[in-house]
Backbone as JSON, one array per atom type, in Angstrom:
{
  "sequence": "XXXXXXXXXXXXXXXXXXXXXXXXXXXXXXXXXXXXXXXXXXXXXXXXXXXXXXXXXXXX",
  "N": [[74.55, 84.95, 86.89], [71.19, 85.39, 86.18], [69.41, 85.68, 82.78], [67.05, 87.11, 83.29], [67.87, 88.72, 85.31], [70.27, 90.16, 84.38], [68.29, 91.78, 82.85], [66.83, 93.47, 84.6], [69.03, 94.82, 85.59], [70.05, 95.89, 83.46], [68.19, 98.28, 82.68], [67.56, 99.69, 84.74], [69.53, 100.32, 85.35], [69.71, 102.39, 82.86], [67.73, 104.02, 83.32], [68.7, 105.36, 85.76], [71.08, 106.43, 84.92], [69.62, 107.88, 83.04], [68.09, 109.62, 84.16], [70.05, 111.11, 85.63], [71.51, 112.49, 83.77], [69.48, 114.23, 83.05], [70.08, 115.79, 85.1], [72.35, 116.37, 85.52], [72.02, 118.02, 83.05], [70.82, 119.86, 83.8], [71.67, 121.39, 85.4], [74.21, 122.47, 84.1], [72.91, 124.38, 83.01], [71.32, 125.99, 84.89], [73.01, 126.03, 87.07], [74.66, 124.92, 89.72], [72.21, 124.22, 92.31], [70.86, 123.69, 95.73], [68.63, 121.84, 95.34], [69.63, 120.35, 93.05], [71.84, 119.16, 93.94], [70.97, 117.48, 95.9], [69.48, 116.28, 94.26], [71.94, 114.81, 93.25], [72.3, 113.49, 95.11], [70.72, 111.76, 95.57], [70.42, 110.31, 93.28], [72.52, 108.95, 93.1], [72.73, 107.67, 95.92], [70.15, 105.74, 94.91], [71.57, 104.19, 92.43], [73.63, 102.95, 94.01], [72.22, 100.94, 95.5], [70.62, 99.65, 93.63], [72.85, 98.43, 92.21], [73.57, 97.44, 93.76], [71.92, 95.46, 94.84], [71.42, 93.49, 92.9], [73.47, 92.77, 92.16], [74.3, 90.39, 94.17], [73.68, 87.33, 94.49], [70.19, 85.57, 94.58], [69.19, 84.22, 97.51], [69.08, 80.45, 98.04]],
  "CA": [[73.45, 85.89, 86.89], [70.08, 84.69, 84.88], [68.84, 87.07, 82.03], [66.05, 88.32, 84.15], [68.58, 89.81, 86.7], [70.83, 91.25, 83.48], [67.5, 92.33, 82.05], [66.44, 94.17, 85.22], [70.31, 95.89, 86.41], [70.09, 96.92, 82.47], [67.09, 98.81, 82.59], [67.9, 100.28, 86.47], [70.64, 101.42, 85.36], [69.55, 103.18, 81.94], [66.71, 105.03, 84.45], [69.73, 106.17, 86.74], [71.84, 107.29, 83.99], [68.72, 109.43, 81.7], [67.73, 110.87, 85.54], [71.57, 111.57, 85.54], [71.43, 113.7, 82.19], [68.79, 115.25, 83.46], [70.13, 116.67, 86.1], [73.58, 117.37, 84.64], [71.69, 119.35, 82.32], [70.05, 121.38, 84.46], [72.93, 121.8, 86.6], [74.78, 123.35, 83.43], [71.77, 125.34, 82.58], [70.98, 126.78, 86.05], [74.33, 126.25, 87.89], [74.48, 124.44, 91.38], [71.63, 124.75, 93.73], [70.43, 122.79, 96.57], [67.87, 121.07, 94.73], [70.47, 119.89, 92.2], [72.91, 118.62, 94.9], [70.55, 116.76, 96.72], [69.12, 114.96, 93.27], [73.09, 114.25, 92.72], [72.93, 112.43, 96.18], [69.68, 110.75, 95.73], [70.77, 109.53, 92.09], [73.79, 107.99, 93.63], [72.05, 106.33, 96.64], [69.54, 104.92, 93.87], [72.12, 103.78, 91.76], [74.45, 101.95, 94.66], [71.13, 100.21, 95.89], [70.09, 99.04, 92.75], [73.6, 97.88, 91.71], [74.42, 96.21, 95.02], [70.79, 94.56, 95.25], [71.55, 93.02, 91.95], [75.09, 91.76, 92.21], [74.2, 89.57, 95.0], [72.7, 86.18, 93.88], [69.49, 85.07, 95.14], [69.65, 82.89, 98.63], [68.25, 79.61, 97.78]],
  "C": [[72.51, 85.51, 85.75], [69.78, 86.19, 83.76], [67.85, 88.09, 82.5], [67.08, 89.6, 85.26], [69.52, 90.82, 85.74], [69.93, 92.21, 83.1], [67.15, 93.67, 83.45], [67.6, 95.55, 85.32], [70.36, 96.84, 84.78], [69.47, 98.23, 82.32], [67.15, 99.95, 83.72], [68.65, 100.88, 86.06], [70.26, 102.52, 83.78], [68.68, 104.71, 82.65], [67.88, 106.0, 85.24], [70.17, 106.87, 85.61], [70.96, 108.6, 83.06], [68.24, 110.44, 83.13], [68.99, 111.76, 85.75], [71.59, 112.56, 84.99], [71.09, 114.49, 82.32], [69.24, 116.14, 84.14], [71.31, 117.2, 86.08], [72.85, 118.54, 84.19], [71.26, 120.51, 82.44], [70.78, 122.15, 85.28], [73.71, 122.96, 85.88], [74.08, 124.56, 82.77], [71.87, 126.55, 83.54], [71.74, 127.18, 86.7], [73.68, 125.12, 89.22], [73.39, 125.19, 92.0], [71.25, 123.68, 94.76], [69.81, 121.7, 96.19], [68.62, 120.22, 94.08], [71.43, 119.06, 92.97], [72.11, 117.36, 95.24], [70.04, 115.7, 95.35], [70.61, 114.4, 92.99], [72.8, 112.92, 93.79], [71.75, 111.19, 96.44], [69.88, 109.75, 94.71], [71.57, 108.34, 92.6], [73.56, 106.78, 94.59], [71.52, 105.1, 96.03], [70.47, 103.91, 93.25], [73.35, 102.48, 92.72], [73.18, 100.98, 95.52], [70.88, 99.26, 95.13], [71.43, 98.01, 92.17], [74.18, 96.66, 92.97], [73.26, 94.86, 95.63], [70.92, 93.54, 94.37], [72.49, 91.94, 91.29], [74.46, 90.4, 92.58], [72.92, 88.43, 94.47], [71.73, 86.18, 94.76], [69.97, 84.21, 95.92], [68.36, 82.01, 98.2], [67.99, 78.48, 98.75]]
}
């Protein structure tokens, strides 16, 4: 994996994780609501997209 592709999955993933926080935090603030659920399941999509786009070497 070149430094550009570490440099990117680093960065992708810091974004997932502070959107994460976020929405923990609001979760423990507010409690569970719909809204909150559905950013859990969008985080997660995000986050197995970005990590599985990333793995995979470039086809050359």
């Amino acid at each position: 994996m070149s430094n550009e592709h570490r440099t990117v999955l680093g960065l992708a993933l810091a974004f997932t994780l502070l959107l994460g926080v976020f929405t923990i935090a609001d979760l423990v603030d507010t409690g569970p609501t719909p809204l909150s659920l559905v950013s859990l399941i969008v985080l997660a999509m995000f986050a197995f997209g970005i990590i599985g786009a990333l793995r995979q070497p470039p086809d050359r």
